[in-house]
C-alpha positions as CSV (number, residue, x, y, z in Angstrom):
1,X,106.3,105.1,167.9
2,X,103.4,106.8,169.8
3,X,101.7,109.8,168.2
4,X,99.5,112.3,170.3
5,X,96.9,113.9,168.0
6,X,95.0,116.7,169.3
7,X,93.8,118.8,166.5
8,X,90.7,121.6,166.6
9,X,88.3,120.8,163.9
10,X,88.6,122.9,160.4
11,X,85.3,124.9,161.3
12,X,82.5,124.4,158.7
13,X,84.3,121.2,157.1
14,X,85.8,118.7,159.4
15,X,85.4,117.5,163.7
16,X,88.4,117.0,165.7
17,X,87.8,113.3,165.7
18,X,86.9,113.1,161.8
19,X,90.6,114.9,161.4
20,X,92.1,112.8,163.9
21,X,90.5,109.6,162.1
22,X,92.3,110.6,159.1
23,X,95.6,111.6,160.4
24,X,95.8,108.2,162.7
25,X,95.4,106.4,158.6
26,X,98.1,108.6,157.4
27,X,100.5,107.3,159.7
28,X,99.6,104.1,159.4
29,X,99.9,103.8,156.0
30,X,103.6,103.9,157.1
31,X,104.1,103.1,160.3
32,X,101.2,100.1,160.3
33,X,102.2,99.1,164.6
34,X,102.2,102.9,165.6
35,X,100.5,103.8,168.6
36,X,98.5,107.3,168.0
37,X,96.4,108.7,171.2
38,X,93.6,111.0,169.2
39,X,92.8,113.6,171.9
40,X,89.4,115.3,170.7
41,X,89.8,119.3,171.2
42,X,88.2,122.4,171.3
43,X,88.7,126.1,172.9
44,X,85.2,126.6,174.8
45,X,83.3,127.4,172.1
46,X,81.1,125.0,170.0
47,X,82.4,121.8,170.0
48,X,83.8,121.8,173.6
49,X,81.0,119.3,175.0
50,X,81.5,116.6,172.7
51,X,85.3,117.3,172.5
52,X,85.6,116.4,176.5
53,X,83.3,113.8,176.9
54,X,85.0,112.2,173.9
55,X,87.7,111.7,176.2
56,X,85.9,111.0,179.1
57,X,83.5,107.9,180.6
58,X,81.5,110.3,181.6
59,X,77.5,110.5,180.1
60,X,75.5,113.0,177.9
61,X,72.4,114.8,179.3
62,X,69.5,115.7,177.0
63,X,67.0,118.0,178.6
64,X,64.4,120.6,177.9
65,X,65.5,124.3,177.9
66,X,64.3,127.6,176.2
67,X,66.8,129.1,173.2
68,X,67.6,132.4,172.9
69,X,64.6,133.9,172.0
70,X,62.3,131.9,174.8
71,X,61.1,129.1,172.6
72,X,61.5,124.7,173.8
73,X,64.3,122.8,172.7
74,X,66.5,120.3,173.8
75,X,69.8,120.7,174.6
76,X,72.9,118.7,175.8
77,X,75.7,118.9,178.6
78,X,77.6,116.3,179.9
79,X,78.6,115.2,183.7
80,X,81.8,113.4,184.2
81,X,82.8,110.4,185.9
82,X,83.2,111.3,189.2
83,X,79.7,112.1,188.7
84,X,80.0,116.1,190.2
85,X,81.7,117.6,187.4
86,X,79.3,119.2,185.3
87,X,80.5,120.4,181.5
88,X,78.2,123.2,180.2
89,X,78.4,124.7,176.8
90,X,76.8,127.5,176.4
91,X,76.4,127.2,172.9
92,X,73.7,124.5,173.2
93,X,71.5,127.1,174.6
94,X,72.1,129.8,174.0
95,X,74.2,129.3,170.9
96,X,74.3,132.3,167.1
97,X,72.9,129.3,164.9
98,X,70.1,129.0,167.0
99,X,68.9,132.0,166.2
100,X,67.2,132.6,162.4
101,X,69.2,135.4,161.0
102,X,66.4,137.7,160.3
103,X,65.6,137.3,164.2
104,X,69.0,138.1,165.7
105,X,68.8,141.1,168.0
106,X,70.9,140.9,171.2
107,X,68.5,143.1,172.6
108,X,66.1,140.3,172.9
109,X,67.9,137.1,173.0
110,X,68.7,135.8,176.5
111,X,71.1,133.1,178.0
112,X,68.1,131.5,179.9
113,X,68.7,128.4,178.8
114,X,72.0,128.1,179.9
115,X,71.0,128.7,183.5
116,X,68.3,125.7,182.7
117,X,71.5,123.4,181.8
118,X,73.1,124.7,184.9
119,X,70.0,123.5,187.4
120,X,69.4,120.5,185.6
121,X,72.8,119.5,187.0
122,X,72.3,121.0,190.3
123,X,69.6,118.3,190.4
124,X,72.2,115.6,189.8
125,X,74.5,116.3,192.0
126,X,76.7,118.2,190.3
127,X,78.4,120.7,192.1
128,X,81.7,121.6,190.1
129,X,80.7,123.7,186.4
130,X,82.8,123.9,183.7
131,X,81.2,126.3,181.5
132,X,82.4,126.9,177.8
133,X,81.0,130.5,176.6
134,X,81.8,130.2,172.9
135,X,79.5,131.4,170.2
136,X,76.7,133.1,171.9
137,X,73.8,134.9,170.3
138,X,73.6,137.3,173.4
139,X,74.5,140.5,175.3
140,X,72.9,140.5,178.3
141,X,75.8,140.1,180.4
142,X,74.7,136.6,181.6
143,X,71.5,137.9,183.2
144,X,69.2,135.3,181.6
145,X,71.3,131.9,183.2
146,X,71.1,134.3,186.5
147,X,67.2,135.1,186.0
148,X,66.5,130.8,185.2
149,X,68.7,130.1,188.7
150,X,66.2,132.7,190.7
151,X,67.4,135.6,190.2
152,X,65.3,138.5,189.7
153,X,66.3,141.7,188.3
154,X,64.1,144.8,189.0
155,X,64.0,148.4,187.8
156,X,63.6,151.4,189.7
157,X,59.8,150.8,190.4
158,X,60.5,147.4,191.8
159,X,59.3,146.0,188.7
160,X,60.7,142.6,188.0
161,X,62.4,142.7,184.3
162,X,62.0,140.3,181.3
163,X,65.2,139.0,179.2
164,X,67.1,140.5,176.8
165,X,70.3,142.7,176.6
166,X,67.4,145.5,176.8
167,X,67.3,145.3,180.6
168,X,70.6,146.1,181.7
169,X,69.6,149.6,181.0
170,X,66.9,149.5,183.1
171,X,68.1,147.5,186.2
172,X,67.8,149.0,189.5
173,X,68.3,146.3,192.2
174,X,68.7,142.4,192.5
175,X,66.2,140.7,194.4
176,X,68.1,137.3,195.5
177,X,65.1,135.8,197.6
178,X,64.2,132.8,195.6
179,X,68.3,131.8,194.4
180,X,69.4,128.5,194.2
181,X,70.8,127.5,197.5
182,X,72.9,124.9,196.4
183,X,74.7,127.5,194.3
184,X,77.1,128.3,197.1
185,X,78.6,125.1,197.3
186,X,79.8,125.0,193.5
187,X,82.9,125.9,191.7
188,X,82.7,127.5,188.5
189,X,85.5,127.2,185.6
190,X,84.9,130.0,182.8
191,X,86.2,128.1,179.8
192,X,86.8,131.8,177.6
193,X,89.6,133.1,174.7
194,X,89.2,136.3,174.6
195,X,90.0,138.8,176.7
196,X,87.6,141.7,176.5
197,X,85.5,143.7,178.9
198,X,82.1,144.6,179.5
199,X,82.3,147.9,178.3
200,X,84.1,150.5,175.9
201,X,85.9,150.1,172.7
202,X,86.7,146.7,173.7
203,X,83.7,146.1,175.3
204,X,81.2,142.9,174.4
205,X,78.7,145.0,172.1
206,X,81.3,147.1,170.5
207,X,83.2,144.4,169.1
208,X,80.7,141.3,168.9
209,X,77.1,142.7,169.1
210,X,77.4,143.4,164.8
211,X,78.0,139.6,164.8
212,X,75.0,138.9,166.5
213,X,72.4,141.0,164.5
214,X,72.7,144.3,166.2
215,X,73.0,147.2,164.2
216,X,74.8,150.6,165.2
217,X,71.9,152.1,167.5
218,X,71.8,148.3,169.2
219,X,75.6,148.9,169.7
220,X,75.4,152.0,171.4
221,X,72.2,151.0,173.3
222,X,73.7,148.0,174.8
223,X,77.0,149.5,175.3
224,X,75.2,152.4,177.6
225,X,73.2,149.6,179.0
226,X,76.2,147.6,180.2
227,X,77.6,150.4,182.2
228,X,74.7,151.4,183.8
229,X,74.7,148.2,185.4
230,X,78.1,148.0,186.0
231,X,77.8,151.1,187.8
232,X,74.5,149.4,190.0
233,X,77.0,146.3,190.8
234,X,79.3,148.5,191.8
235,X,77.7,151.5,193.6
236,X,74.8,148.6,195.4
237,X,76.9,145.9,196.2
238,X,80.7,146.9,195.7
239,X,81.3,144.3,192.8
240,X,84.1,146.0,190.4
241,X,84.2,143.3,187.4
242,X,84.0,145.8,184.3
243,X,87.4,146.0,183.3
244,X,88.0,142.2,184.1
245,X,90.0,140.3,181.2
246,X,87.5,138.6,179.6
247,X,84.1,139.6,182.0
248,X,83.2,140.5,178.1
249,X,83.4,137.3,177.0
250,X,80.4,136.4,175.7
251,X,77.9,139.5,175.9
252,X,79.4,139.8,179.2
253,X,78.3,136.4,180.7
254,X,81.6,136.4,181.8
255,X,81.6,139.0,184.0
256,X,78.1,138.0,185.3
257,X,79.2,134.8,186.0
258,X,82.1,136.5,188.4
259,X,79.7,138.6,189.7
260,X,76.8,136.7,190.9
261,X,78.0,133.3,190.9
262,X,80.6,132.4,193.9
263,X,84.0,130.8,193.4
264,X,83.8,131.6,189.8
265,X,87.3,131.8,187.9
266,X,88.0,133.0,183.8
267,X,90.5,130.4,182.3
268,X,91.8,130.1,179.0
269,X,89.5,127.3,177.3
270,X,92.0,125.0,175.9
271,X,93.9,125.3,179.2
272,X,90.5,124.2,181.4
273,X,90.2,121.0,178.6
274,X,93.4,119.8,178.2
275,X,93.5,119.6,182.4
276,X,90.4,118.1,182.2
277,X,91.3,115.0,179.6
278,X,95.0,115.4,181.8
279,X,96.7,115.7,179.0
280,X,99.8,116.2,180.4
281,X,99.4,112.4,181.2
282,X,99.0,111.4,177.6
283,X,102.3,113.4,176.8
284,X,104.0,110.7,178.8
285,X,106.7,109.0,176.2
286,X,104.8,110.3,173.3
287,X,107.9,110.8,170.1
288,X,105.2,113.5,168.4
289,X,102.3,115.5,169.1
290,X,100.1,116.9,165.7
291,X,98.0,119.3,166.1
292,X,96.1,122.6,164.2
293,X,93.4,124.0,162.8
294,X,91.8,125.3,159.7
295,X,93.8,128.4,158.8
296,X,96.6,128.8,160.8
297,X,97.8,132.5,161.7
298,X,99.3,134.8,164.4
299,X,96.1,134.2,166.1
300,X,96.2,130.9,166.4
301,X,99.1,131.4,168.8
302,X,97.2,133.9,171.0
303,X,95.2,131.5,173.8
304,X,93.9,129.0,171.0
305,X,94.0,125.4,171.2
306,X,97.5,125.9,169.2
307,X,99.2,127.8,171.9
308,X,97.3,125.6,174.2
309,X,99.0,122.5,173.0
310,X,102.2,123.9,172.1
311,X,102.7,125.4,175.3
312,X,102.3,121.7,176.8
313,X,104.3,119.5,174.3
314,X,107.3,122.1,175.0
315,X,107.4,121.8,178.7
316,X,107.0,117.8,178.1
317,X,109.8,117.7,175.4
318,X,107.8,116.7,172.6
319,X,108.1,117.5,169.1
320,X,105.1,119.5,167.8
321,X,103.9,119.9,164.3
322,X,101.1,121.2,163.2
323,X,98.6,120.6,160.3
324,X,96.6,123.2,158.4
325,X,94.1,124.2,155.4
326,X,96.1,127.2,154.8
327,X,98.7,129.0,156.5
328,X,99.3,132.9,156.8
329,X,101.8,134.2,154.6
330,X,102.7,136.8,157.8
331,X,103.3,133.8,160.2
332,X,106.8,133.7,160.3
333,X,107.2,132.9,164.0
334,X,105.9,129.7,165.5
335,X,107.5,129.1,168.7
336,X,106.5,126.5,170.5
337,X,105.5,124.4,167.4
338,X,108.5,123.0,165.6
339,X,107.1,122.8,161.9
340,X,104.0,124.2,160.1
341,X,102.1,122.2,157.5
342,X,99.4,122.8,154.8
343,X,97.2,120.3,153.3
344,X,96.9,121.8,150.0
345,X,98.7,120.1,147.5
346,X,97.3,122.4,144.3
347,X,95.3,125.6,143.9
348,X,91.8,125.2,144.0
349,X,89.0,127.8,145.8
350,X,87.7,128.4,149.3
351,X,84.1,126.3,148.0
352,X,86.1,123.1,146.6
353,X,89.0,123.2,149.7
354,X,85.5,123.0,152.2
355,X,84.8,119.8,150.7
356,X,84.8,117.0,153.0
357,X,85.8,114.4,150.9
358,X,88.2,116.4,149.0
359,X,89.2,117.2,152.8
360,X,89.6,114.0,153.8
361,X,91.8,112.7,150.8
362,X,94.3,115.5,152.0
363,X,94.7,115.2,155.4
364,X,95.6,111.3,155.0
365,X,97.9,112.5,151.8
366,X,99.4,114.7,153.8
367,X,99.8,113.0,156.8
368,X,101.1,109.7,155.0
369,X,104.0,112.3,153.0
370,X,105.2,113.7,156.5
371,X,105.7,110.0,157.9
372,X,107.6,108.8,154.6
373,X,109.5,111.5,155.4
374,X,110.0,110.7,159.1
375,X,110.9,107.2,158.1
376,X,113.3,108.4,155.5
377,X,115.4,110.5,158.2
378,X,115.1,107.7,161.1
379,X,116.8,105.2,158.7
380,X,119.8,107.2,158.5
């Protein structure tokens, strides 16, 4: 028997490669000679770095960058083995948790950093990005990674502008003199799951800036801010990216990226990682794939590394299930996955079900019951 395994981590409790640990001793309580393939995942977000160069001989790059709010740290991304394939996350730079909570103010915070990451690999050799832009702390539209590659935006004075989601209000021209060169010959892959826009009532700072410390005069600010320069792109250099499915993603990194950066493309995360471990490959005369997430809901299904997966075991002809905390009492359709499990075998609350230990008993509980079971049905 050979298992796939490529589950998302339970966030604040468990990796993908703890859970996948535990589910490959499940099955092997039962089924001791089984071959299981643990595929670590992850939608673009945190987590996506580690999650491909798990599955990867590529290496890990430490180097200095600045966080959100301009202060030295170090920070990680990874470059494949072909040794030209650079894997980004933005959250190691420019990442919420980074940020003290009584300092968040996407106003301020910038996605510098991120443009440090991006150079450092420039340096390498790298010429082919693929850029997770999960779990920001900004709204600047992706101005900061623009500024720390050379770009310098400048206000109606000719002024040159600091960082923050405070400039975009204020930006009158780009000045392009001192860019990267070597930014023409790379290829950038947008690894983003959601699909909003820069501006509006599904613009970035309506719906995320509250996450990120902004309160409702922030909101509005930054929302005015956006499509002023919006309107600049457009009306200076005939770039239309506002309403772009995801351009919001982000604080509107997204559609900066598209704008500024060439051969730039927005792809559904879990679709640019699976391609990039080739999952498709692993597939190959698998009998079951498990997969899932901490709580599993209609959400799940919507461009998450559930769908993801699903979407790839079908068109391979692989059973699917999938393995929760909890699952939605409203989720009564799951195409694609063929049964839906939960790990919870008796009540107990949110603080003692986010134990990791308690956790870790479950999943191998749980896991070991579904194979009895298997075993069971196969000996008919």
């Amino acid at each position: 028997m050979k298992v796939v395994i490529a589950i998302d981590s339970y966030k604040g409790c468990a990796s993908s490669q703890e859970l996948s640990g535990w589910i490959e001793e499940g099955i092997k309580n039962v089924y001791t000679e089984a071959e299981v393939k643990a595929c670590s995942i992850a939608d673009g977000g945190e987590g996506m770095l580690h999650a491909l160069m798990h599955n990867s001989d590529g290496k890990i790059v430490t180097c200095n960058v600045h966080d959100p709010l301009m202060q030295p740290i170090e920070a990680q991304y990874g470059i494949l083995r072909d040794g030209i394939t650079a894997v980004i996350e933005m959250a190691q730079a420019s990442g919420l948790p980074l940020v003290p909570k009584e300092k968040r103010n996407p106003l301020k915070t910038t996605t510098y950093g991120v443009g440090e990451l991006i150079k450092d690999a420039l340096e390498r050799g790298c010429r082919t990005f693929i850029v997770g832009i999960g779990g920001s702390a900004t709204n600047d539209a992706g101005l900061g990674m623009l500024q720390a590659l050379g770009y310098r935006f400048l206000d109606k004075n000719g002024d040159v502008l600091g960082y923050g989601g405070e400039i975009l209000e204020s930006i009158a021209s780009v000045d392009v003199s001192d860019v990267e060169p070597l930014l023409e010959q790379c290829e950038f892959s947008v690894a983003c799951d959601v699909d909003n826009v820069m501006y509006g009532t599904k613009g970035c700072a309506q719906v995320y800036a509250p996450q990120k410390g902004a309160d409702a005069l922030m909101v509005e600010r930054l929302d005015a801010g956006m499509v002023h320069f919006c309107e600049v792109l457009e009306k200076a250099y005939g770039k239309t990216i506002a309403h772009v499915a995801g351009s919001g993603a982000a604080g509107g990194m997204g559609g900066g990226m598209l704008a500024f950066l060439k051969n730039t493309s927005l792809r559904s995360g879990i679709e640019i990682i699976l391609d990039a471990m080739h999952f498709d490959e692993t597939l190959k005369d698998a009998h079951l794939v498990i997969t899932g997430e901490g709580r599993i809901d209609t959400q799940s299904l919507m461009g998450k590394v559930l769908s993801g997966v699903s979407k790839r075991a079908h068109k391979a002809g692989v059973p699917l299930i999938a393995l929760g905390g909890g699952i939605a009492d409203d989720l009564e359709v799951h195409e694609g996955i063929d049964a839906l499990f939960s790990i919870m075998r008796y009540p107990i609350c949110l603080e003692e079900a986010m134990e990791k230990e308690r956790t870790k008993m479950l999943v191998i509980k749980s896991t070991t019951e579904i194979f009895r079971l298997m075993r069971a049905i196969l000996r008919k």
